[in-house]
C-alpha positions as CSV (number, residue, x, y, z in Angstrom):
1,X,134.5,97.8,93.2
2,X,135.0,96.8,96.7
3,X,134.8,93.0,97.5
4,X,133.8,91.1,100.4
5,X,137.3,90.4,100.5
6,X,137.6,93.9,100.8
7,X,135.2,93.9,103.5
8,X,137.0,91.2,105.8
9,X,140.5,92.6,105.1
10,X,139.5,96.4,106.6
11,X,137.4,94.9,109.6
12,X,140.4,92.4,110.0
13,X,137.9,89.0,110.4
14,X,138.0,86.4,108.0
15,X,135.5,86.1,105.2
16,X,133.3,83.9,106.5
17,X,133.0,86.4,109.8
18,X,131.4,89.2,107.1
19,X,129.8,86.1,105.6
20,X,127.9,85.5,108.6
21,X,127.1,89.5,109.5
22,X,125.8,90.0,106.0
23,X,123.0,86.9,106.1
24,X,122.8,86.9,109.9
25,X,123.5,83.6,110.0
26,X,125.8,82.3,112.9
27,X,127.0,84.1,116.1
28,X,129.2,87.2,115.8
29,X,130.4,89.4,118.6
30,X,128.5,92.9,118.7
31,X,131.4,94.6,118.5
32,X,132.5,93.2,115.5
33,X,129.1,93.2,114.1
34,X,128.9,96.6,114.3
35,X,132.6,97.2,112.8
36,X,131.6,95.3,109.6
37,X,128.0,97.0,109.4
38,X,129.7,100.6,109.1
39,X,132.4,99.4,106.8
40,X,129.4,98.0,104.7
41,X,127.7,101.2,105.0
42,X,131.2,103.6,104.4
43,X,132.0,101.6,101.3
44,X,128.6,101.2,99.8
45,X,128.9,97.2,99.4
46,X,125.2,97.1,99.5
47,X,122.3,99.2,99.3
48,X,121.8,101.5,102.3
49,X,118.3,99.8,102.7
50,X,120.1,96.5,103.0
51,X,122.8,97.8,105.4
52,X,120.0,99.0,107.6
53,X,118.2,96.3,107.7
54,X,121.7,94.2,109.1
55,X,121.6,97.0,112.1
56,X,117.9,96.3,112.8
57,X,118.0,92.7,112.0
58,X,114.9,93.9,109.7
59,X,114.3,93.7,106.2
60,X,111.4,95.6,105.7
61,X,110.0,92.7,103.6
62,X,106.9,90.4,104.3
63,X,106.7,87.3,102.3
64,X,103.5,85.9,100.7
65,X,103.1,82.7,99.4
66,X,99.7,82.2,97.7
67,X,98.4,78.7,95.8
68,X,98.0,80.3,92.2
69,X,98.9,83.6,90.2
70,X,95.8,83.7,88.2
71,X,93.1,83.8,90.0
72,X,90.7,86.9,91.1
73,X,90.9,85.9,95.0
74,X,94.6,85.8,95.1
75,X,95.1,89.2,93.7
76,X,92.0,90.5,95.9
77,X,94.1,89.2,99.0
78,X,97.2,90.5,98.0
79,X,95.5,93.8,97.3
80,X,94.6,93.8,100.8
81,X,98.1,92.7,102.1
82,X,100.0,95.5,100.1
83,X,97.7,98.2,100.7
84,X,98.0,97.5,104.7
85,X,102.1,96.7,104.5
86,X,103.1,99.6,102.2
87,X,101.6,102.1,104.5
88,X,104.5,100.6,107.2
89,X,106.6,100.6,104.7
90,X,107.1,97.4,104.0
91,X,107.6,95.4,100.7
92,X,106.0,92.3,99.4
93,X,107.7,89.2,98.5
94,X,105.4,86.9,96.7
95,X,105.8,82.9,95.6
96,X,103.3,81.1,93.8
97,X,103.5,77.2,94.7
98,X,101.2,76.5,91.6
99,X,99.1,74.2,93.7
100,X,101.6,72.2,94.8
101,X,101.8,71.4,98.0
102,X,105.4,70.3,98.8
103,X,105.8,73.8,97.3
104,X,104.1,75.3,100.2
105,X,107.0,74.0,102.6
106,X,109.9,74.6,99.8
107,X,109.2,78.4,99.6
108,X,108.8,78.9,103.4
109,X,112.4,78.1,103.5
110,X,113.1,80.1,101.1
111,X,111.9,83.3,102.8
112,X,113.5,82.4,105.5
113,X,116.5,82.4,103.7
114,X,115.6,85.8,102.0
115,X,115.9,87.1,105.7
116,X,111.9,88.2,105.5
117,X,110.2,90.0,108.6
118,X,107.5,87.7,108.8
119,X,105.1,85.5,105.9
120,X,101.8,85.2,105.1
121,X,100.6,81.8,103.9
122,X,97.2,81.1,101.5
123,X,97.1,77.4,102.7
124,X,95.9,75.1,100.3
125,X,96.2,72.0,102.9
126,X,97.3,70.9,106.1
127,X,99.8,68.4,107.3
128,X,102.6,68.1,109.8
129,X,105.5,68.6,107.5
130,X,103.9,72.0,106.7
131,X,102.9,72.7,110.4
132,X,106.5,72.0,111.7
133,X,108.7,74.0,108.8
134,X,106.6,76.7,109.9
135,X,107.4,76.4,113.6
136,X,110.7,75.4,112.9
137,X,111.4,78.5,111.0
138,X,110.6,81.0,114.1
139,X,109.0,84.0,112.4
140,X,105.7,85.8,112.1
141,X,103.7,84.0,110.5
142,X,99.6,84.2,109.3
143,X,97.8,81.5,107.8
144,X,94.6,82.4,105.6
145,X,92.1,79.9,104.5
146,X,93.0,76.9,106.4
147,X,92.7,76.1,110.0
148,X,96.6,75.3,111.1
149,X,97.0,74.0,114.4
150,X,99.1,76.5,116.5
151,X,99.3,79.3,113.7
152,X,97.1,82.3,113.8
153,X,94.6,81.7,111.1
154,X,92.1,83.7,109.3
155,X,89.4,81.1,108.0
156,X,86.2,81.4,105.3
157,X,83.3,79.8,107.1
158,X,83.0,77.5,104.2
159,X,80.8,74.6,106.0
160,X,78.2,77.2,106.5
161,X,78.3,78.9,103.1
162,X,78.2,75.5,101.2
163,X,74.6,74.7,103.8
164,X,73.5,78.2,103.1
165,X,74.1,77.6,98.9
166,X,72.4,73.8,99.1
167,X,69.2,75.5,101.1
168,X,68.8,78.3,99.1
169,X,68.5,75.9,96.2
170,X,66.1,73.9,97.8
171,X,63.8,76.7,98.5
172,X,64.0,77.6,94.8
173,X,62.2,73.9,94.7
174,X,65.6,71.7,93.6
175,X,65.8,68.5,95.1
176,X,68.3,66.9,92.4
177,X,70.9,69.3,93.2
178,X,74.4,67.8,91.8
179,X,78.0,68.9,93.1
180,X,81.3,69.6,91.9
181,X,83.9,70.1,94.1
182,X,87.7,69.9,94.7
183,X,90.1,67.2,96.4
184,X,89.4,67.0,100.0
185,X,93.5,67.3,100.2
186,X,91.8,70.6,100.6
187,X,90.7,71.2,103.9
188,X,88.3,73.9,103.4
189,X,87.2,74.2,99.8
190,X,87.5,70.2,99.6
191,X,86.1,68.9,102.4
192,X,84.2,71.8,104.3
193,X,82.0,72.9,101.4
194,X,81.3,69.3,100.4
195,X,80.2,68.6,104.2
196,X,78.1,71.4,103.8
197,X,76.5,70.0,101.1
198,X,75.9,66.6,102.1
199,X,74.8,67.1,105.1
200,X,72.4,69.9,104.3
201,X,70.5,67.3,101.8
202,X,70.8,64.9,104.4
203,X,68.8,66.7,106.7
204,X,66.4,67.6,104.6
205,X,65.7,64.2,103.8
206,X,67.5,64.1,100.4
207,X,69.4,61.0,99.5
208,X,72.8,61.6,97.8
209,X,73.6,60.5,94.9
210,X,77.3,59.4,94.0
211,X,76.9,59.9,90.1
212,X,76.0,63.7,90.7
213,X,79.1,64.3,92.1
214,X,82.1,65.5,90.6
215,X,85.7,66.4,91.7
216,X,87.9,69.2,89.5
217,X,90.8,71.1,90.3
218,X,89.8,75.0,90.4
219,X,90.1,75.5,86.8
220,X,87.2,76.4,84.5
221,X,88.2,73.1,82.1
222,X,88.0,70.8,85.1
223,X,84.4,72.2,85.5
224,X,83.5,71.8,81.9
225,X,84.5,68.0,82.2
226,X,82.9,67.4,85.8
227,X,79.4,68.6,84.2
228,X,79.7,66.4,81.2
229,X,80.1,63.6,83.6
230,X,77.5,63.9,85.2
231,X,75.2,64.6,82.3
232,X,76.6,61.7,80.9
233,X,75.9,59.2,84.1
234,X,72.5,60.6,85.6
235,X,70.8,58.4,82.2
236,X,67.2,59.4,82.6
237,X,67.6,61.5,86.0
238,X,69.2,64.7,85.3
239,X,69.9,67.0,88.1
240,X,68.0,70.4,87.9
241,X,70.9,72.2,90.0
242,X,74.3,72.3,90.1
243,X,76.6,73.7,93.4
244,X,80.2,74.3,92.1
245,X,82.5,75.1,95.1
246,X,84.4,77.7,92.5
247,X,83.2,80.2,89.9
248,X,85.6,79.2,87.2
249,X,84.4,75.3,87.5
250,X,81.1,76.9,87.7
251,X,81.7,78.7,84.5
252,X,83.1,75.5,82.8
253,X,79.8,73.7,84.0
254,X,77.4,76.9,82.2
255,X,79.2,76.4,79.2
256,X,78.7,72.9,78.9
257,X,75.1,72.8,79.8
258,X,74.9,76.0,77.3
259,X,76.4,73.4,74.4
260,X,74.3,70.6,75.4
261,X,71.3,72.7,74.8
262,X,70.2,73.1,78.2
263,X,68.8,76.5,79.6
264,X,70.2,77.8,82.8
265,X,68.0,78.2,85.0
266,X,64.6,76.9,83.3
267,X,66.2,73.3,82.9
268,X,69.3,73.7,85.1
269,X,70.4,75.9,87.7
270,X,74.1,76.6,88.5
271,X,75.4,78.8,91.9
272,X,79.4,78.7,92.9
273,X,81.2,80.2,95.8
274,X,84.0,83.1,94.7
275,X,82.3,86.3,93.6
276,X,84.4,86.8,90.9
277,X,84.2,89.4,88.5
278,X,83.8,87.4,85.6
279,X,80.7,85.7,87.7
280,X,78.7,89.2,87.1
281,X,79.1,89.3,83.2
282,X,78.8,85.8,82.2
283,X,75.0,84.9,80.9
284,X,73.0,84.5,82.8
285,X,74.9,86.3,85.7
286,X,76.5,83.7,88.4
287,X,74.8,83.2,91.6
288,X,77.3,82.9,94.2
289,X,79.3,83.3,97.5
290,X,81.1,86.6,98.5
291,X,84.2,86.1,101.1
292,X,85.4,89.2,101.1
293,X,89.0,88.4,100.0
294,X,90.1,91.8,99.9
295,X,89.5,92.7,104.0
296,X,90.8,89.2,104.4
297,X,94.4,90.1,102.6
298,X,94.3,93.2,105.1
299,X,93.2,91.2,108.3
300,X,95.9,89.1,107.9
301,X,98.3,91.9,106.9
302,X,97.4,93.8,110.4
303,X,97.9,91.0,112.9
304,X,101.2,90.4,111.4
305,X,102.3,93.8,112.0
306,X,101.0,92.8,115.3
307,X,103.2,90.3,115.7
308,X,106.6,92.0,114.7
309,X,105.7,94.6,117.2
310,X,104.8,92.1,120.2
311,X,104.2,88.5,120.8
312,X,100.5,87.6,120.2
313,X,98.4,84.4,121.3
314,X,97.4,82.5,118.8
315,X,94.2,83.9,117.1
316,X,91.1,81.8,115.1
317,X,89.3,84.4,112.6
318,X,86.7,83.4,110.7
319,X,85.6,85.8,107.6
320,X,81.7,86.1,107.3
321,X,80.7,86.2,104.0
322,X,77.3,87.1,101.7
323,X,75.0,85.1,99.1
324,X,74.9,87.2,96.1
325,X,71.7,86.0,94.4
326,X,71.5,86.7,90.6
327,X,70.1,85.1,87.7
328,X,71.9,81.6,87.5
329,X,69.4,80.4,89.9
């Protein structure tokens, strides 16, 4: 089996020389670039597809880094993102930073190190030590569902859907309308929907009230124990709607209310953002938010093929999205 040793001794370089050629890391003359590539290829010391990819300084392989493995609107995105990239043939690298933020940053480097063509982020928060790894690290690069200052984003208008949710419930006659939302760590599904919300009650002359509001952390348990909070602490005022910024919380919150012995939606109404699958066949059926996660995965896919082929401005995209009423509400 031929060595890297092997390598360096019939290219006559050192090691480190073929070291450097095979990770394209460090300068290297053309000339002796190209000697070590075709002694690669001639000996068959990696796959063809890899020794290709050290002539075209390309590896055919786009990295996606998405916030959690199981959930619907990752997989829709990545649905999107394979079914755009495979027809170019390129391959998907995917990282799950399990909600974890410093994760975010960690696994950007290590793409980079993977020698990927380009990555494709679904941001979960922004800060600088996330902004500059990804300048830092020089490729193509797509951020989807948070605004990142001097990355081409794709954003979900989430302000707007959390007003349109919070009015539509008002015109169904709520005016106790009770939230439960996520850490505002979270640009857009923290903060954004929960601005939507307050200032939509706001302007419609509602007053807010602190004990109807809830924070959970996307999973269907967090949204079981938000809504028995907030039974517990509105005493003698109960709320008669509840916005969830998720399905799955808004599922935990149904099943809670369902235990309690309250009927959704004669005594309680319940709408979420997500248009999940599950959100069809729970009972009653969900009333909720459509993003279209699937064109998103494929919007971002196509302007980063746009970007390996040419430099592009910076782009702001933001989704649209549809109210899916059903009979939650």
């Amino acid at each position: 089996m031929t060595t890297i040793n092997d390598i360096a001794k019939m290219a006559n370089v050192s090691r480190t020389t073929v070291s450097r050629v095979l990770n394209n890391n460090g300068y290297v003359s053309e000339e002796v670039r190209k000697r070590i590539i075709q002694i690669v290829e001639e000996t068959g010391y990696i796959p063809s597809l890899s020794a290709k990819s050290l002539r075209t300084k390309k590896s055919g392989v786009i990295g996606v880094i998405i916030p959690r493995i199981d959930t619907e609107t990752a997989s829709r995105v990545v649905s999107g993102i394979n079914e755009v990239v495979s027809k170019e043939n390129f391959q998907i690298l995917l990282t799950d930073t399990e909600l974890d933020k410093e994760k975010e940053v960690e696994y950007i480097r290590l793409l980079q190190s993977r020698h990927v063509d380009g990555i494709i982020l679904l941001a979960t928060n922004v800060n600088d030590s996330l902004v500059a790894t990804i300048k830092d690290v020089e490729l193509p690069f797509i951020s989807l569902g948070q605004d990142l200052p001097g990355i081409t984003s794709i954003l979900y208008d989430d302000y707007h859907a959390a007003v349109d949710v919070t009015n539509m419930l008002i015109s169904n006659g709520h005016e106790r309308i009770a939230f439960i939302g996520v850490s505002e760590d979270d640009p857009s599904v923290g903060f954004q929907r929960k601005k939507g919300y307050m200032d939509t009650l706001k302007k419609r002359g509602y007053n807010l009230n602190n004990s109807w509001m809830e924070t959970g952390d996307f999973s269907i348990e967090s949204g079981y124990e938000s809504m028995k909070k907030i039974i517990k602490y509105s005493k003698d005022q109960l709320p008669t709607a509840i916005f969830a910024v998720t399905d799955r919380m808004a599922i935990g919150a149904m099943e809670y209310l369902r235990e309690q012995g309250h009927r959704i939606p004669d005594d309680i109404a319940v709408a979420a953002i997500g248009a999940s699958t599950m959100s069809q066949y729970v009972t009653p059926s969900l009333t909720t938010v459509d993003y279209f996660n699937k064109e998103a995965g494929q919007k971002a896919a196509e302007l980063l093929l746009q970007q390996l082929k040419q430099n592009k401005e910076i782009e702001k995209f933001v989704q649209t999205y549809r109210l899916i009423k059903r009979d939650s509400v």
